[in-house]
MDTraj code that builds the backbone (N, CA, C; nanometers):
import mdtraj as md
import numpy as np

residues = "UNK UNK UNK UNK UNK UNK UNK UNK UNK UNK UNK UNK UNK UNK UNK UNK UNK UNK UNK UNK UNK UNK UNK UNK UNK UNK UNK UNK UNK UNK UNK UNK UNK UNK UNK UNK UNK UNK UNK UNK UNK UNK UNK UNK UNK UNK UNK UNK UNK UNK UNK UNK UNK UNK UNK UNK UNK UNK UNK UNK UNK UNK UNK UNK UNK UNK UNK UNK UNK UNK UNK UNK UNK UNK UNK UNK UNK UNK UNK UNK UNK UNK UNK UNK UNK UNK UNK UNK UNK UNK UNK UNK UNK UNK UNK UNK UNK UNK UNK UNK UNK UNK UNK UNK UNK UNK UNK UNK UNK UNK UNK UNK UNK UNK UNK UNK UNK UNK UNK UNK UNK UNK UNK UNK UNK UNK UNK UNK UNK UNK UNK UNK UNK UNK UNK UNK UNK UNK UNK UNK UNK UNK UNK UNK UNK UNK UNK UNK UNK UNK UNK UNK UNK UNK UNK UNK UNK UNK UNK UNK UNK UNK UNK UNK UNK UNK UNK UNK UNK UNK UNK UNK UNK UNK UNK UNK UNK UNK UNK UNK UNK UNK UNK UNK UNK UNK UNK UNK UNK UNK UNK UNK UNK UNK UNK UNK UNK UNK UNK UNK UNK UNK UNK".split()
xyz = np.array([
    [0.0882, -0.1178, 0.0000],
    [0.0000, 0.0000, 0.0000],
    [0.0909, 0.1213, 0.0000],
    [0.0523, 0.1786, -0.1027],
    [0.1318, 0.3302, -0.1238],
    [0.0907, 0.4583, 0.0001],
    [0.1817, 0.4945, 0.0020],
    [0.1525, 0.6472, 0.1324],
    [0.0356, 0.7362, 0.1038],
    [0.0131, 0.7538, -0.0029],
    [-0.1312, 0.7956, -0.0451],
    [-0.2283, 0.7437, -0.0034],
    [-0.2625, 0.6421, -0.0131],
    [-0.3708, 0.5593, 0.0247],
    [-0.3554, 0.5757, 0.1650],
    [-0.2766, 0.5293, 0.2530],
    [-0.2727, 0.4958, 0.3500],
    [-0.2731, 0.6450, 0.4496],
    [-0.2650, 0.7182, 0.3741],
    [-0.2888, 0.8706, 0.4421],
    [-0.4214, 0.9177, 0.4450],
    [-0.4917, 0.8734, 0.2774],
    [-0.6343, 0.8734, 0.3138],
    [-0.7153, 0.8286, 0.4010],
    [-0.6716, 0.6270, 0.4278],
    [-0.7524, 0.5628, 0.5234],
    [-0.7686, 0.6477, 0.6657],
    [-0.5866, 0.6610, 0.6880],
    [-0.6066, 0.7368, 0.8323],
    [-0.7012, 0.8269, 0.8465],
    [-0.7316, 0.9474, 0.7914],
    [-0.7945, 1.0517, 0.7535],
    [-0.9128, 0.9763, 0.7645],
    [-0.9677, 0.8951, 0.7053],
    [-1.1701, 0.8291, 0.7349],
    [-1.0878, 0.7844, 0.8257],
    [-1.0048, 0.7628, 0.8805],
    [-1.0584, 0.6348, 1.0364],
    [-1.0939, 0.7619, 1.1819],
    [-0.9930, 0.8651, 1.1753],
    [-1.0103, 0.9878, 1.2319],
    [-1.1520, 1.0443, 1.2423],
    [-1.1998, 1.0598, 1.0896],
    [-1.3550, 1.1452, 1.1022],
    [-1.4281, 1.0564, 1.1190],
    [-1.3971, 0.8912, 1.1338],
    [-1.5137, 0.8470, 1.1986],
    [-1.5253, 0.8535, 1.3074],
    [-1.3756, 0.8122, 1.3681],
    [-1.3549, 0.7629, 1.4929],
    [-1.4181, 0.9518, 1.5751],
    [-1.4060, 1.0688, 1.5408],
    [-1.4286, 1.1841, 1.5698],
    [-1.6115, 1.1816, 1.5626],
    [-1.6695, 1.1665, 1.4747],
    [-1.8122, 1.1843, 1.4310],
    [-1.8664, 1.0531, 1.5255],
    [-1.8394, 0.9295, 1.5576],
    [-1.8855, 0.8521, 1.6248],
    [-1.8689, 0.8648, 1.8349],
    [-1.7590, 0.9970, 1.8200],
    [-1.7559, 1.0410, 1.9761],
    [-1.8465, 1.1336, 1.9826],
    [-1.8613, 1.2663, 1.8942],
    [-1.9176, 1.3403, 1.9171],
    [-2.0971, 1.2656, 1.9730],
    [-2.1246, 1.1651, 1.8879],
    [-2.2671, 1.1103, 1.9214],
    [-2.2920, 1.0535, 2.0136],
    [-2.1814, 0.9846, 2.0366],
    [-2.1907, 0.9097, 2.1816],
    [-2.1804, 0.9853, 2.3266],
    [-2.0837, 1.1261, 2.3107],
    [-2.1135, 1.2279, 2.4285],
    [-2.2309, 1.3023, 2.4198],
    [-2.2837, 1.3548, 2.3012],
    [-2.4269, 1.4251, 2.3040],
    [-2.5227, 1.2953, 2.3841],
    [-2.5289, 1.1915, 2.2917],
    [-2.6419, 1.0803, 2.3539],
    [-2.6651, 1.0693, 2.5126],
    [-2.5093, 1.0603, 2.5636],
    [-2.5093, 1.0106, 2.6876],
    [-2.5220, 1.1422, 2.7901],
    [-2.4819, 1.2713, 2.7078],
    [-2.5368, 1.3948, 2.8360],
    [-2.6909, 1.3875, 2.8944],
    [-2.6778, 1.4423, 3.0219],
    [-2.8280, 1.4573, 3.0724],
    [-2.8918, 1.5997, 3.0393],
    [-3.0124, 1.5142, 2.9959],
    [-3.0815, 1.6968, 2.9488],
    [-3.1192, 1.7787, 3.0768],
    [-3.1155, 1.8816, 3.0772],
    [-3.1237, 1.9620, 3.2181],
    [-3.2503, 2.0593, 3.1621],
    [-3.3699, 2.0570, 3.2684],
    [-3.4945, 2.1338, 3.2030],
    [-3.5063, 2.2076, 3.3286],
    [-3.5309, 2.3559, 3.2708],
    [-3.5471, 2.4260, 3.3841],
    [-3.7123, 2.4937, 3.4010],
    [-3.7655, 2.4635, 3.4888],
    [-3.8767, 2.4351, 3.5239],
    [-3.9212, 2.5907, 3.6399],
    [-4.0055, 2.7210, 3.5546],
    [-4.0264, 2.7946, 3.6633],
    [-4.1952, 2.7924, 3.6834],
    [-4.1874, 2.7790, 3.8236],
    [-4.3090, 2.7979, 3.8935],
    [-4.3519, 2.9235, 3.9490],
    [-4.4659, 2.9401, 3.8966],
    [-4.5621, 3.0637, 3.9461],
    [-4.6029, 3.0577, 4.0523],
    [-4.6150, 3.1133, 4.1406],
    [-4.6919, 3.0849, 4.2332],
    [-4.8198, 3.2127, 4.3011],
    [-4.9174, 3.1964, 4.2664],
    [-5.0080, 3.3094, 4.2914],
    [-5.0503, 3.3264, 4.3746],
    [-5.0612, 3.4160, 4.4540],
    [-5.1090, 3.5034, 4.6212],
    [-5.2420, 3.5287, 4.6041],
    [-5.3121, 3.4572, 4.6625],
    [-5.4689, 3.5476, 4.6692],
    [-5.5045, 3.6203, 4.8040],
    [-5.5142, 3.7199, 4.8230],
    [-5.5613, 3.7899, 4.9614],
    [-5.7140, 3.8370, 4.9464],
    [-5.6996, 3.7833, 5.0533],
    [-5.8824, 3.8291, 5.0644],
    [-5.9218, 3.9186, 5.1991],
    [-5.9474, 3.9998, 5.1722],
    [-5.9803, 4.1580, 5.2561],
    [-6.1556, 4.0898, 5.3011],
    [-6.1383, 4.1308, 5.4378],
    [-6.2918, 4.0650, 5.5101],
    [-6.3623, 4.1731, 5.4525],
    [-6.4277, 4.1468, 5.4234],
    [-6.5790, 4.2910, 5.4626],
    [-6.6081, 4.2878, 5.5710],
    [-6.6149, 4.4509, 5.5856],
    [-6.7040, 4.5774, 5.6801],
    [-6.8334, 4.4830, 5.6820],
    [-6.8824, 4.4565, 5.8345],
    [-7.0060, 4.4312, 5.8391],
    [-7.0093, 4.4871, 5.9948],
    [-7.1531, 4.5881, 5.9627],
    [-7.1800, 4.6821, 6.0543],
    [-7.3065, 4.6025, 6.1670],
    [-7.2693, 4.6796, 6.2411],
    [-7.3237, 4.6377, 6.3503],
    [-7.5011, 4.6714, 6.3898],
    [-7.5683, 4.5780, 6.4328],
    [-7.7048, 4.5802, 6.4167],
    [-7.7321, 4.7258, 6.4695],
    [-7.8585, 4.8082, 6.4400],
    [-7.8302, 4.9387, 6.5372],
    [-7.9659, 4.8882, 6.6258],
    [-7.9820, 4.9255, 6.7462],
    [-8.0677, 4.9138, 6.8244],
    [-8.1661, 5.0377, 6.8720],
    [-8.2846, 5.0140, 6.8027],
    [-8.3480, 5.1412, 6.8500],
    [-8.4599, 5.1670, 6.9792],
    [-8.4293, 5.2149, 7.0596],
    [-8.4798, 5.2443, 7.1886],
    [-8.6015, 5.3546, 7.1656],
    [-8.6999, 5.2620, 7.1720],
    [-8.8327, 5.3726, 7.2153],
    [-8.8758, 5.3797, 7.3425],
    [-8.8679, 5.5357, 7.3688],
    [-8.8961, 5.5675, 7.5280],
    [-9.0295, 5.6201, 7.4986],
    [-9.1574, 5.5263, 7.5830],
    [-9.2722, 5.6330, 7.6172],
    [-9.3002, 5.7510, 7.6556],
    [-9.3196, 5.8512, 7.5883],
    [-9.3523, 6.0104, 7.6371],
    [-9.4077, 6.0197, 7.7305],
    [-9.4090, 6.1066, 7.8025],
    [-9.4489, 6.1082, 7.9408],
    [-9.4401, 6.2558, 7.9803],
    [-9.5518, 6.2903, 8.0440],
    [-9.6188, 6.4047, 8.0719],
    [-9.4725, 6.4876, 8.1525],
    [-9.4471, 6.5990, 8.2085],
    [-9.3666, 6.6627, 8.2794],
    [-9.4259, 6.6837, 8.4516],
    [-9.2846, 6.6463, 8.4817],
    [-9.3451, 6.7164, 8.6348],
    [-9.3714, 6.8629, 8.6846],
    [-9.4934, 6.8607, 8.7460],
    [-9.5579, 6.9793, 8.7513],
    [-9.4536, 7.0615, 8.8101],
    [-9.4582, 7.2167, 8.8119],
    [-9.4061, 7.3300, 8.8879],
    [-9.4860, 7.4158, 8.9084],
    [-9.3851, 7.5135, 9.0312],
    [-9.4969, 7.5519, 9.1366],
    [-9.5789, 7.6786, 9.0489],
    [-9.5418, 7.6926, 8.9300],
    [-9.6071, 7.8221, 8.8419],
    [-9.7501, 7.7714, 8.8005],
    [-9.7903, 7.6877, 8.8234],
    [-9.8632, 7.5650, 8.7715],
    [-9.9893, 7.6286, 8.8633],
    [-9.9632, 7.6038, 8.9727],
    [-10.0670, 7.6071, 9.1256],
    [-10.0574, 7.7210, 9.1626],
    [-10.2020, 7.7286, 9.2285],
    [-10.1916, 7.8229, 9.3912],
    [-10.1950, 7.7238, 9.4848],
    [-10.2085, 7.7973, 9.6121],
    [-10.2041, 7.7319, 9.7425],
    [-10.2723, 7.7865, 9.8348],
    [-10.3779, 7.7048, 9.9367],
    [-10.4321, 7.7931, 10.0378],
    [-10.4083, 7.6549, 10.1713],
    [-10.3800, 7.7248, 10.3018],
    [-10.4214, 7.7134, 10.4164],
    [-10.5294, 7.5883, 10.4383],
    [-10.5970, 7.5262, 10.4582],
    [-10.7576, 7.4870, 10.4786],
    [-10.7812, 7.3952, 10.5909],
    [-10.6676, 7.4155, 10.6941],
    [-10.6827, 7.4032, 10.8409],
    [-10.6003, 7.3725, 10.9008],
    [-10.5699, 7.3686, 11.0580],
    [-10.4717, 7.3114, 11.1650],
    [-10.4807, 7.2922, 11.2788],
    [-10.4424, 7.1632, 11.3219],
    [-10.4679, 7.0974, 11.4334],
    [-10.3932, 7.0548, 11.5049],
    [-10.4006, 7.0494, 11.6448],
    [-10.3011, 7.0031, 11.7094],
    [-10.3578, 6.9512, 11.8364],
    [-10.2415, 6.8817, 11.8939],
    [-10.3206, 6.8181, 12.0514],
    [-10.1782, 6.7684, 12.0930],
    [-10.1420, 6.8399, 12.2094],
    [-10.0541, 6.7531, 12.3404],
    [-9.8670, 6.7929, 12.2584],
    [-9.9209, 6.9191, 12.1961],
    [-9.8437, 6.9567, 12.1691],
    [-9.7655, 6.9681, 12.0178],
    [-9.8464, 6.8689, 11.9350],
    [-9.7901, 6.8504, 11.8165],
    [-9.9411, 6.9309, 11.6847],
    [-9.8379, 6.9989, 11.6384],
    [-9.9456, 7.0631, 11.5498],
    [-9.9627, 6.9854, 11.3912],
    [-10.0548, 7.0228, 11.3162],
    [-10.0364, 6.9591, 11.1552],
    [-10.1208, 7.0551, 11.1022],
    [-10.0354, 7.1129, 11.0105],
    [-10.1446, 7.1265, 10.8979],
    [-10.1142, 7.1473, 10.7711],
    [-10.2550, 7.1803, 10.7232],
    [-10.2714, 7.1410, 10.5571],
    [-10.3004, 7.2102, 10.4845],
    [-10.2039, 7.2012, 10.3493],
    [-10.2377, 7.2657, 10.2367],
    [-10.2484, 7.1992, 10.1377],
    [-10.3685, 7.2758, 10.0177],
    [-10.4010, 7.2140, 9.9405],
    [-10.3387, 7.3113, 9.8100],
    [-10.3332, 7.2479, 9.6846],
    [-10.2519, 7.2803, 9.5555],
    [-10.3968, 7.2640, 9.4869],
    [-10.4199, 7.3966, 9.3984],
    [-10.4807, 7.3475, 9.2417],
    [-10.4038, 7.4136, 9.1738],
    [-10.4108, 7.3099, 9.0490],
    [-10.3994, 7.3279, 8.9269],
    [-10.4384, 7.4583, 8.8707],
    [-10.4275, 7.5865, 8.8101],
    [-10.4528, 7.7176, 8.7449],
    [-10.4568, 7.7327, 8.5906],
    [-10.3436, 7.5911, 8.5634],
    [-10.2674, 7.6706, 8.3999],
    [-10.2896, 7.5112, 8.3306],
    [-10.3324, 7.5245, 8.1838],
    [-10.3721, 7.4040, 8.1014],
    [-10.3056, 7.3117, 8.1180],
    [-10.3513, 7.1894, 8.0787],
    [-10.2850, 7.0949, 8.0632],
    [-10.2535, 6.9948, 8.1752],
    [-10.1576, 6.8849, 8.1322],
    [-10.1445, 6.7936, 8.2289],
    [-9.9785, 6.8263, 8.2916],
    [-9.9747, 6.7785, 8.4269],
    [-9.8356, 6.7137, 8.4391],
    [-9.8575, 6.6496, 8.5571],
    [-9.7582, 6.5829, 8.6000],
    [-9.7007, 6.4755, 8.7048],
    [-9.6486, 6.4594, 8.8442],
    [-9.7103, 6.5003, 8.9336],
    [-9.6770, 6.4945, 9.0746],
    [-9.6444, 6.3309, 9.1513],
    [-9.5180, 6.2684, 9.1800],
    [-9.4345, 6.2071, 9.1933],
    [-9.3569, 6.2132, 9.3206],
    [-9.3418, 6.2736, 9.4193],
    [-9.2295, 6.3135, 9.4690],
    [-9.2926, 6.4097, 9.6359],
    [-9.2695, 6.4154, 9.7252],
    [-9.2305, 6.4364, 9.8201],
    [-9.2530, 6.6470, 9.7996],
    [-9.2693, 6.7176, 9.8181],
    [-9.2858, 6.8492, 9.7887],
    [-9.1640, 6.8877, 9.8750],
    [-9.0743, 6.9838, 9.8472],
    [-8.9752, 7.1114, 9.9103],
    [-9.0463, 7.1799, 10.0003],
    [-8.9772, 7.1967, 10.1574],
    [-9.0493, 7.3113, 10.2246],
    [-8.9779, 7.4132, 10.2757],
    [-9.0205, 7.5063, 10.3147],
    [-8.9062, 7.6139, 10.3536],
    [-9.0224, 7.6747, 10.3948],
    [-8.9959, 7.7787, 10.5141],
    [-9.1190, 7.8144, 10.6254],
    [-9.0463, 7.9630, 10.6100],
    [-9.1626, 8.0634, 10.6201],
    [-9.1305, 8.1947, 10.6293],
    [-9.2046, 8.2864, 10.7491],
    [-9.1180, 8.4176, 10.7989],
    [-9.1591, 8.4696, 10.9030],
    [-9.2350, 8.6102, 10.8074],
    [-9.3286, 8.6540, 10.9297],
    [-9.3658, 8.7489, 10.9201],
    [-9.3010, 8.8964, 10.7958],
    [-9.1927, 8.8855, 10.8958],
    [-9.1179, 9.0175, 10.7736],
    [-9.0220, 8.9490, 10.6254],
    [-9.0859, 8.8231, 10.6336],
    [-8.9736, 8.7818, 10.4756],
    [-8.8916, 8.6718, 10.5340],
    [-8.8457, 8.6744, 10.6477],
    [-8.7002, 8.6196, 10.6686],
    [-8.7812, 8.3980, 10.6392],
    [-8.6529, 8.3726, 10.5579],
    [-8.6593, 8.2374, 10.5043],
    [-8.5664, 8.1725, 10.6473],
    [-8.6756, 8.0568, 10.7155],
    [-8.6319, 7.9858, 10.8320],
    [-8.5363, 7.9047, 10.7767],
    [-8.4034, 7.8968, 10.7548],
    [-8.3033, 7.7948, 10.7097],
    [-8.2555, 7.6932, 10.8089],
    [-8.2871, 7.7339, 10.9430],
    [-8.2613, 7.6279, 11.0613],
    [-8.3473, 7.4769, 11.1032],
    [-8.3998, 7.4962, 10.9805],
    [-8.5596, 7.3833, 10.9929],
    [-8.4829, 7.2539, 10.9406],
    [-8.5364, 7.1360, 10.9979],
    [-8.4874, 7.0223, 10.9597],
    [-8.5769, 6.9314, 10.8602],
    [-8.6358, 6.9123, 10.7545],
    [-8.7716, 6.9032, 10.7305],
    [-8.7223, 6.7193, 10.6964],
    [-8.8405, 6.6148, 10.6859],
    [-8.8086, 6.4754, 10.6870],
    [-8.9490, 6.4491, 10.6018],
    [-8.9035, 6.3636, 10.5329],
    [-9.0248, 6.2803, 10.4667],
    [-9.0869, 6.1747, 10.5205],
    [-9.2059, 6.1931, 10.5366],
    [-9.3207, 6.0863, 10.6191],
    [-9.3593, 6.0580, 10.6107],
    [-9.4976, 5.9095, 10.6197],
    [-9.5840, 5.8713, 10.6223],
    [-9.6885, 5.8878, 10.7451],
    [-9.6011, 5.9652, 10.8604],
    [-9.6642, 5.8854, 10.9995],
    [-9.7593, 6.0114, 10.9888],
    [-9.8624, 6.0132, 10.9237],
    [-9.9842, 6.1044, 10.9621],
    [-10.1219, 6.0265, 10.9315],
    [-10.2478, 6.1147, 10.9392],
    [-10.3478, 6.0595, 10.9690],
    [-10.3849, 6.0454, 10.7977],
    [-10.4729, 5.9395, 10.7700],
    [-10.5425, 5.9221, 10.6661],
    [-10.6473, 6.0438, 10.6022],
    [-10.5941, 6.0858, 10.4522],
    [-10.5360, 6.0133, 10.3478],
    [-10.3535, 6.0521, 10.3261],
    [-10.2838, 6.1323, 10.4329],
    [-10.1816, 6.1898, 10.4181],
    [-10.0998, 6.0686, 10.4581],
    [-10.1014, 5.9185, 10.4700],
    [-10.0111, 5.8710, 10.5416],
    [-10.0020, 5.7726, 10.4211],
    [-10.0514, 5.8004, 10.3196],
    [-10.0152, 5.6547, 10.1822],
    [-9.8513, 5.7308, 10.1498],
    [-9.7628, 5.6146, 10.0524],
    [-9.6625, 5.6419, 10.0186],
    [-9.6672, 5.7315, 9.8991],
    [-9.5882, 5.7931, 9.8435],
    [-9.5380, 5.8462, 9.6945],
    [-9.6301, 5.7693, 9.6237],
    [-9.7545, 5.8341, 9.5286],
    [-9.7658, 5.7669, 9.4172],
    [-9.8303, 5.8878, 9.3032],
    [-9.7331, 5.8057, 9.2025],
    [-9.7507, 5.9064, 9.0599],
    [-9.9089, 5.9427, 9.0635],
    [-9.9349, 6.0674, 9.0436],
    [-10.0663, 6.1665, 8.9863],
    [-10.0631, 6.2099, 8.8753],
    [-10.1584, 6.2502, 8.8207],
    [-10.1372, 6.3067, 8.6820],
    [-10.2780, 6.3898, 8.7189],
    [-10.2135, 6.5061, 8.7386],
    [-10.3077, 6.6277, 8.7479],
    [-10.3233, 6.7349, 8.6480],
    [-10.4910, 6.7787, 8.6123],
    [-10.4816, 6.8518, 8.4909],
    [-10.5761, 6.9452, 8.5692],
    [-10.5659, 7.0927, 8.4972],
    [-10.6532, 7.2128, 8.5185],
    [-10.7385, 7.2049, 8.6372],
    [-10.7795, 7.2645, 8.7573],
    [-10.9120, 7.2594, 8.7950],
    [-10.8640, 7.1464, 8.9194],
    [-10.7949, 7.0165, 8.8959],
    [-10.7347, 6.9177, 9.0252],
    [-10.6837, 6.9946, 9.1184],
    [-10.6901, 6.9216, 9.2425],
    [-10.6068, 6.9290, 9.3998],
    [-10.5508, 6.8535, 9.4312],
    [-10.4760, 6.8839, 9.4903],
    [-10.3561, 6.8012, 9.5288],
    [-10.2981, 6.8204, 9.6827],
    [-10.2895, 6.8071, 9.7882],
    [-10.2798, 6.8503, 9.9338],
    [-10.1650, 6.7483, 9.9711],
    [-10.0828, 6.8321, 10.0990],
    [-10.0292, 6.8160, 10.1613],
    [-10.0206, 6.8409, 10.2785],
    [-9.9231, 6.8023, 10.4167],
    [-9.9472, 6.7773, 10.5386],
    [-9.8048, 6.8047, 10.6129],
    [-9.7767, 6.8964, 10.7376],
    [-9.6832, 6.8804, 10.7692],
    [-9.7358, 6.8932, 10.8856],
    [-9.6120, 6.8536, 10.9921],
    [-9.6551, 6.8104, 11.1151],
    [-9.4953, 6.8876, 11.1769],
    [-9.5670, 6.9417, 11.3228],
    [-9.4369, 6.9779, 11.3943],
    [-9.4611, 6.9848, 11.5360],
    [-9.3448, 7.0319, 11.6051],
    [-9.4032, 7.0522, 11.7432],
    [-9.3986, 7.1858, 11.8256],
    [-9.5058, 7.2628, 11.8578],
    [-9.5038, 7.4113, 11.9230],
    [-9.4242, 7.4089, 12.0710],
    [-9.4188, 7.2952, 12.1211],
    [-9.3595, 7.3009, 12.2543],
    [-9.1687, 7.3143, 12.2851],
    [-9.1431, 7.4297, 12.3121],
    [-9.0709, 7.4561, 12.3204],
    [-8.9558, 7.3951, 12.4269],
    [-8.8390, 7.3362, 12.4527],
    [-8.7453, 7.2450, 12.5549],
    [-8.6501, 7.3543, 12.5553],
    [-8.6202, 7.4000, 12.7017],
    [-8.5146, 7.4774, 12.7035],
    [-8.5353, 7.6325, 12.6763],
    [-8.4633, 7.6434, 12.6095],
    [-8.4042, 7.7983, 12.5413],
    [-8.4856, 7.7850, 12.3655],
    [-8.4881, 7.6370, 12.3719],
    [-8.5421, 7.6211, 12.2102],
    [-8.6414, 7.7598, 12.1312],
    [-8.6407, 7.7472, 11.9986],
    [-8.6497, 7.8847, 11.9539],
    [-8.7578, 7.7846, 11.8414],
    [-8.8938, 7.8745, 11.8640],
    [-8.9948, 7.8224, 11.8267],
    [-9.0462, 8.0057, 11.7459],
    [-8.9874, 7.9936, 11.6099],
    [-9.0219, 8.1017, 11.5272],
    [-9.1810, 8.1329, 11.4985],
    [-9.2437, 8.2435, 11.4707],
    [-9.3632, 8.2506, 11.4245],
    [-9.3577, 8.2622, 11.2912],
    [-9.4465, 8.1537, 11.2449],
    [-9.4723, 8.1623, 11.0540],
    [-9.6108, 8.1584, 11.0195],
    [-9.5586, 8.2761, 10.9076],
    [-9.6615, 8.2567, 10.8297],
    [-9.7055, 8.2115, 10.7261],
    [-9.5973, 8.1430, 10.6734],
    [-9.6002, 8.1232, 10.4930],
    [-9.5075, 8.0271, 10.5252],
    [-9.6080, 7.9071, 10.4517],
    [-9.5263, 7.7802, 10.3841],
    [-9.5079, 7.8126, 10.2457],
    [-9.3773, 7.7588, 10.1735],
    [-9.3414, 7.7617, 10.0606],
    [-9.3155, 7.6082, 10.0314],
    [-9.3837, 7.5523, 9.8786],
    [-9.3901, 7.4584, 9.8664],
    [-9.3039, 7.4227, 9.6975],
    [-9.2288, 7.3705, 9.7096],
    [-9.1773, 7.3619, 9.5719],
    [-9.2115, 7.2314, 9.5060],
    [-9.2039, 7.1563, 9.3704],
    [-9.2480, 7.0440, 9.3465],
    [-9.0935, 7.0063, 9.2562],
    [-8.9825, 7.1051, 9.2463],
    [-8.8461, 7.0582, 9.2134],
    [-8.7811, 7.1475, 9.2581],
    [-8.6470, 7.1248, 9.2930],
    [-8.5309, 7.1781, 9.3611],
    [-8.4998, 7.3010, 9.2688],
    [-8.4998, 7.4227, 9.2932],
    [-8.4699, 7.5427, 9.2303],
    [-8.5932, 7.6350, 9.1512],
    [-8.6979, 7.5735, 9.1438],
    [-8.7984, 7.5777, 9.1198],
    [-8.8948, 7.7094, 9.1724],
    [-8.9964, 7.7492, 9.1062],
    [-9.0641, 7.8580, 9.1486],
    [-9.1816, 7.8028, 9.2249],
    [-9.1750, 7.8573, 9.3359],
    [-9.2442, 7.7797, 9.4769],
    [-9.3851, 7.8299, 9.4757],
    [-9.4723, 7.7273, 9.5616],
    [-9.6101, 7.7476, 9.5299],
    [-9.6280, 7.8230, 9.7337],
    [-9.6533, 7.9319, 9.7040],
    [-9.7321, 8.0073, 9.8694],
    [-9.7789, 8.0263, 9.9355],
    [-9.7932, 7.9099, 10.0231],
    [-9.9029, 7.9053, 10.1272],
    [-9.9152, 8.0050, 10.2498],
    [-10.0335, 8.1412, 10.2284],
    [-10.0281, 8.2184, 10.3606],
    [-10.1190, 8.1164, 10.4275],
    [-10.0505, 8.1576, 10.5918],
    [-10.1709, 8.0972, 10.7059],
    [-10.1979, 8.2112, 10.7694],
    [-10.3899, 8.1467, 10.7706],
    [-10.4773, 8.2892, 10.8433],
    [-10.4089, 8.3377, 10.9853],
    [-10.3689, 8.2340, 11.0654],
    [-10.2891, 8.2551, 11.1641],
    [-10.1351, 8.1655, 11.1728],
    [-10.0582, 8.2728, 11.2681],
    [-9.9113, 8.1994, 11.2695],
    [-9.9247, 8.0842, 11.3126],
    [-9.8138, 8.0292, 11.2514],
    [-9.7893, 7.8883, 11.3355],
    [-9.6309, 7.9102, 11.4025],
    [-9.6143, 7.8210, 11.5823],
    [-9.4457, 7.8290, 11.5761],
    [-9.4131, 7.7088, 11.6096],
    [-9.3643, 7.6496, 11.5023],
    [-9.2650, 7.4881, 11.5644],
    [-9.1548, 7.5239, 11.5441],
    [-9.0875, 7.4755, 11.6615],
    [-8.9714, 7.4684, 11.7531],
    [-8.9299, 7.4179, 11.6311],
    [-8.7845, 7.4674, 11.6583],
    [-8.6712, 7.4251, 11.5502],
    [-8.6412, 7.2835, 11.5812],
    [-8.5959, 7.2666, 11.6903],
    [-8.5106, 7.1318, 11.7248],
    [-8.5855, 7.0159, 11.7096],
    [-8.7217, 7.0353, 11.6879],
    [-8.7781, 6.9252, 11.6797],
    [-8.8208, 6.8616, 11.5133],
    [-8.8311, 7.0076, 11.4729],
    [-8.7919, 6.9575, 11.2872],
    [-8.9368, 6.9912, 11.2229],
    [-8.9698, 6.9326, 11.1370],
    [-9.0985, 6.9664, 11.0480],
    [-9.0774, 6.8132, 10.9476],
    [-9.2059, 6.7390, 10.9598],
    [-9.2448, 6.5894, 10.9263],
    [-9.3485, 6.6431, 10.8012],
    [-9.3364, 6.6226, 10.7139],
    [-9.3894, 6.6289, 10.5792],
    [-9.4575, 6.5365, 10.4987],
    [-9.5343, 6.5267, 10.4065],
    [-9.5919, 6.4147, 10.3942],
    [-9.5977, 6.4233, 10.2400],
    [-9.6169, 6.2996, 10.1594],
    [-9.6074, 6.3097, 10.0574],
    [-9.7389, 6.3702, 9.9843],
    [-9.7533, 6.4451, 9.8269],
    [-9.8335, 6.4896, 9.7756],
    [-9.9897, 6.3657, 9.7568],
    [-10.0826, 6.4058, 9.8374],
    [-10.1916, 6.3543, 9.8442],
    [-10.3636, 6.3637, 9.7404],
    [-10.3922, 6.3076, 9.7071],
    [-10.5435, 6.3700, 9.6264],
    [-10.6360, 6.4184, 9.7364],
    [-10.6777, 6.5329, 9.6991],
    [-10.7783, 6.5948, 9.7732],
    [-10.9015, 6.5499, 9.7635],
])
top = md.Topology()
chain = top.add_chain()
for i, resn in enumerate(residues, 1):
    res = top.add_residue(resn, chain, resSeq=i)
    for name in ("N", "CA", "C"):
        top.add_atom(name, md.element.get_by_symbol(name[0]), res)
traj = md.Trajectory(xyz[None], top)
């Protein structure tokens, strides 16, 4: 075999032996796949849910009377063994309705004006019938009466200071424009012993 030839063979044994590696390293690599994942967020926002509303119906209801409302008179007083009582009665003057509830304000006045502030006054039952029932709601309109009762004692202990009055003042709320009871004659209960009151009564 001439050098020619034998330069060719080499030459094919090369590009095979070359073309038969290249296939056998592609074949045998591992394919590598790259794989991206999404991944999606869902947020979910609560709803606003409002709160039931609750509606409160209050029954209307008449007002409690004041003393602009009434007059007031005197219409007697009694006493025995030392303890005096007496009574005044309230009407109604001005339209309409309102609500007597409550125990009346007293404050006792002298002759020349002066307001007795030394008085101890107490809420009571302990009097004679119909002045001795408890507190109960009235509903007085135009033309109604309404009476009350106080009780005290004229007998004087000591030095005790038993003022002369003439005028009960009767209020039906604290600050209130007071209803004026003159008496035909004075009355004097002793301070120290106080003034017993009774709740607003039907005449």
């Amino acid at each position: 075999m001439n050098r020619a030839v034998r330069a060719v063979l080499i030459v094919v044994v090369l590009v095979v032996l070359v073309t038969v590696g290249r296939h056998f390293i592609h074949a045998n690599t591992p394919t590598t796949t790259t794989t991206t994942t999404s991944t999606s967020t869902t947020t979910s926002t609560p709803s606003s849910t409002s709160s039931p509303t609750t509606s409160t119906t209050t029954r209307a209801s008449l007002t409690t009377c004041r003393g602009s409302q009434f007059t007031g008179v005197n219409v007697g007083s009694e006493g025995a063994a030392g303890t005096g009582y007496d009574t005044m009665t309230l009407t109604k003057v001005s339209s309409g309705s309102c609500v007597v509830d409550s125990y009346p304000l007293v404050t006792l006045q002298e002759a020349k004006g002066v307001v007795e502030s030394n008085y101890k006054t107490t809420d009571s039952t302990n009097f004679p019938a119909p002045a001795n029932a408890g507190v109960t709601a009235r509903t007085i309109t135009v033309g109604q009466k309404i009476s009350v009762q106080i009780r005290y004692s004229d007998v004087p202990v000591g030095t005790e200071a038993c003022p002369e009055v003439v005028q009960v003042n009767l209020q039906f709320v604290p600050g209130d424009t007071s209803v004026p009871v003159v008496f035909p004659f004075p009355i004097s209960p002793c301070v120290g012993e106080g003034i017993s009151v009774s709740p607003f009564y039907a005449s």
